[in-house]
Structure formats: C-alpha cells, structure tokens
N, C-alpha and C positions, 0 to 999 in steps of 0.2 A: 453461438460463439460470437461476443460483442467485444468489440475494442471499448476501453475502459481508460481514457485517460487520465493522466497523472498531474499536480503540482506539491512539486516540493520544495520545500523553504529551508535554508539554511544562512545564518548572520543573516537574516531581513531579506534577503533575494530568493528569487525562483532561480532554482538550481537544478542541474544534474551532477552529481557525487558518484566515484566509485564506493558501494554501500559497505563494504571489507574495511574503507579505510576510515569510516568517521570516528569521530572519538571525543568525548566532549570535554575535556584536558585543553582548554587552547581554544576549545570550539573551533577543531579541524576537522580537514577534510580535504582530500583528492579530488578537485572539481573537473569536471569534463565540458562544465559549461554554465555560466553565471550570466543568466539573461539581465537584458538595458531593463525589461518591460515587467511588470508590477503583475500580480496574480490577479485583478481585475480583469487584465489582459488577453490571459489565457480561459479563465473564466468566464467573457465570453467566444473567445473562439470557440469554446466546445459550445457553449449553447447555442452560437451560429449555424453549429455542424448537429445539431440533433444530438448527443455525446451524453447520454445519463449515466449515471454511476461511477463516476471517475474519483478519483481521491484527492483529498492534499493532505499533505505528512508535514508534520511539524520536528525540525530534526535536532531543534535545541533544547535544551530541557528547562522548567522554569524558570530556574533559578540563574541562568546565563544572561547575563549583558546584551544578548542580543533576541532575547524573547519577546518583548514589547513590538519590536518590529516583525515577529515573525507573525506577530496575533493580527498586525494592524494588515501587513500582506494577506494575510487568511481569512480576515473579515472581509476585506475589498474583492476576494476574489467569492465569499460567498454572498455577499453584497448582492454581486451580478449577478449570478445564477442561483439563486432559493429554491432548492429541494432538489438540484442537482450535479450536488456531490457530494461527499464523504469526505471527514476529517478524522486524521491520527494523528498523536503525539501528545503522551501529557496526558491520557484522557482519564480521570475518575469518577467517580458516581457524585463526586462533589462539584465537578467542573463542568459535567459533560452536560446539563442543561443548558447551560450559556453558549454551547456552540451550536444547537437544537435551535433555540431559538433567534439565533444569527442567521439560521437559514439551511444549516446542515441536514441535509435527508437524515442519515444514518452517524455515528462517531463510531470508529476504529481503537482497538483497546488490546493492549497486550501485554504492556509492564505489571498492570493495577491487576490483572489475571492471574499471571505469573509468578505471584509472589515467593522468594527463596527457594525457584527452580521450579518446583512443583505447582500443579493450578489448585491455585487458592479458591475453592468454594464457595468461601462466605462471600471476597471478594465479588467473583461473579454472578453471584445471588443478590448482593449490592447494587451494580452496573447493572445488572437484567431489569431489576426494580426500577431502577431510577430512567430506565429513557425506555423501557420496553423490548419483549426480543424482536422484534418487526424494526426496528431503529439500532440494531446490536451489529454491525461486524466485528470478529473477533479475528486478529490478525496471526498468523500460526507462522512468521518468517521464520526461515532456518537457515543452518549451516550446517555440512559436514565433519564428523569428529567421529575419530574410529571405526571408520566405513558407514557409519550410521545419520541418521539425518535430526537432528534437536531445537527445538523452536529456541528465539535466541531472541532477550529482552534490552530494555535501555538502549533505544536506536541500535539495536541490534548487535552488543558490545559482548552482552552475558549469553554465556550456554544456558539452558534449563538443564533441568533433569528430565524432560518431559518430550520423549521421543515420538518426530512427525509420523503416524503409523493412521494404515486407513479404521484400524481401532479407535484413535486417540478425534479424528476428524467425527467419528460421528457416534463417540460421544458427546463431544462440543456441540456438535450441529443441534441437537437440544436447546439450546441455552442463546440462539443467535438467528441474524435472516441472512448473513452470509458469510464467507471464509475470504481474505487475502491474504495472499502466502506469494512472501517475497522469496528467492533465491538468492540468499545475498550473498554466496561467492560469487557470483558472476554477474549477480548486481552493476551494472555502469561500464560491464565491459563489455560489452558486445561479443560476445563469444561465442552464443547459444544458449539455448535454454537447457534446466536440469531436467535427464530423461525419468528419471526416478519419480522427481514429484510430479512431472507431467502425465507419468503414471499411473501416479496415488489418485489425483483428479479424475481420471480415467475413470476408475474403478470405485469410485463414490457418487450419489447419486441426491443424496439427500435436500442438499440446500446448496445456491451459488457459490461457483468459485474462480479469484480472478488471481491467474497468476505473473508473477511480476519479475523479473530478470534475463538479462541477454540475451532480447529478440535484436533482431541486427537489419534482418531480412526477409522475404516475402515467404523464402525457404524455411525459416525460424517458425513463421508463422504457421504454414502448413503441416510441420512438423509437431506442434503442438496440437493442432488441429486432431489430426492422425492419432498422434501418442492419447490422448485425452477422448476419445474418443467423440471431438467437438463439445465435449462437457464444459472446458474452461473459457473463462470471457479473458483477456490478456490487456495485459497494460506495455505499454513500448517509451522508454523515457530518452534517453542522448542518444539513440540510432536516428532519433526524427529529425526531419529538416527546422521544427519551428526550438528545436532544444541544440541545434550545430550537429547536427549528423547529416546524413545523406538520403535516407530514407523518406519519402514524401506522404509526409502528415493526410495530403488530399487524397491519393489515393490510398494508405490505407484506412482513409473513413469509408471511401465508396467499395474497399475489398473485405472479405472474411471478416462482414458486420451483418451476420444474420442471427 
C-alpha cells in the first residue's frame, strides 16, 4: 500500500477542485485551494521524498484558453521528475507520445476509451498500440446513480453506460499496467473514502490500483487499508498540508507507504 501523490492543473495552476463541481462552460470550478508554486514544484518534492507513481491530471480540455498553460505546468513538473509520474487529461493515441517522451512513465486515458458511454475497443486497441500496455493506465473514475456506481468521462462530467463492477476491472486489466479510480463524489471533500469501491479493490487482484477521493485523515487511511485488503496505493489531494489542509504531507510519506 503506497501513497501515490497527485498534481492537478486547472486554468494553468496546481489546484485542488471539489471534483462534483468542475465543468468546462466557464472553465469552472470549486477550488479548495490554488497554489503560489508551479508543478515543477511539487515535482520535485515528490522526487525528494522517494514518491513514484503519482499523477498529474490535466483538468481543461484542449480546446480552452487555458490549455497552453496547463501543458507548460505539466511539462515543468515532468521536466523535474522523468519516469516518475503519470499523466491524465486529453490523452489519445495521437497525443499520448508526446507526453512519453516529456518524461511520462505511464499516460492516464479514459475519455478516448469511453467513447458514447460504452468502451470503445477499437479505441483502446489504438491507445494499447501506440504507448504499450506496460505504459497504459486506464482511469475507471465514478459516481453514483441509482444506487449503482458508472465510470464517468470528460473531467468527470458524463455518466457511462459502463458500470464500475469487479467484472468490468478485470476485463480491463487485460489491456493496461494499472487502474486509477477517482471517487468523485467525494472527490475534494474530505469526508471519507467510498466503502464500495474500497471494496471492489479489495476484491481484485490482478494488476495496481490507486484510489483517489476523501482521505482527510490517518483514520481514512487505515480504513482503506482494511477495506481493500492493503491491495490499493492511495492518492490524498486538499486534506495535505502542502495543498491548505491540515494533514501532514511528511508524515504521511513516512506512514502506510509499504
């Protein structure tokens, strides 16, 4: 169970966003905390701290006014650390070399899968090709709708038709070298993590998986730990102290990172 940290970009800054409210109309967003300091930054803090496999999520889509700055944050911060960390947002089989060769270990991909609710085949036959499945995460975020749990595309705006089941993970697991699977009700609010999908992790075994939403506290973590049977590596975004929370960044690198 490793701690997996995060950067995410929204309008050109390393942000934390409640993840419910983004919405690219506006290129809004609920922010819970808009850092001074540039994804260089935080890129190498984590490589100070020993920190592999952490992400940065690109929360604007291409075609926004404020994309150009979101690339030049993401290059700086993969600049600093080469081959360790992962990139989502935007990604397709046409694009995803150029962040590969920026420095990207892996590209993160879940729109370009996704396509009209259902996963697209060819699609992911395309993205497998082009960067390899050993370079593949495949991002499975959901929400809840009708008691049920559905992976949810376009910065997390659209339902799929394509429900989170430990079925659905490992078929996927096929086709990829890991799984991130956001929470994104409770995405940015500190409230606790979802026991359901802490569950599903539990109960799969196949290939990594790192889950992301509403760790707050040490008790969150544990919790996960528990529920998941230490199966999942965890990502923690505005509960840390280096993102305006209270949570202290130093000791959880030195806690529940084995």
């Amino acid at each position: 169970m490793r701690f997996r940290p995060c950067i995410d970009i929204h309008n050109g800054s390393v942000k934390q966003i409640v993840g419910s409210s983004l919405s690219d109309a506006g290129n809004k967003a609920e922010d819970n905390f808009v850092s001074q300091k540039g994804g260089g930054y935080y890129a190498a803090l984590y490589k100070e701290h020993g920190l592999k496999g952490g992400h940065i999520i690109i929360l604007n889509p291409e075609g926004s006014e404020y994309y150009g700055a979101d690339l030049e944050t993401a290059y700086d911060a993969l600049k600093e650390y080469p081959g360790g960390l992962q990139i989502g947002g935007g990604i397709n089989d046409g694009n995803a070399g150029r962040f590969l060769d920026k420095g990207a270990s892996h590209v993160i991909v879940t729109s370009f899968v996704f396509k009209g609710g259902i996963i697209n085949y060819d699609n992911l036959g395309k993205i497998n090709k082009a960067v390899g499945r050993q370079r593949l995460v495949l991002d499975l975020s959901c929400r809840k709708k009708d008691g049920r749990y559905f992976i949810v595309t376009d910065r997390w705006q659209k339902f799929t038709d394509t429900e989170l089941t430990l079925e659905t993970m490992k078929e996927l697991s096929e086709w990829c070298d890991e799984f991130l699977i956001h929470a994104v009700d409770v995405e940015g609010k500190a409230s606790g993590i979802e026991d359901y999908v802490a569950g599903l992790i539990g109960a799969f075994s196949e290939i990594p998986v790192t889950y992301a939403g509403g760790i707050h506290s040490f008790e969150d973590i544990q919790k996960l730990r528990d529920i998941s049977q230490s199966r999942s590596d965890y990502t923690i975004g505005s509960a840390l102290d280096i993102f305006g929370g209270s949570l202290s960044f130093e000791e959880v690198c030195s806690r529940f990172n084995d």
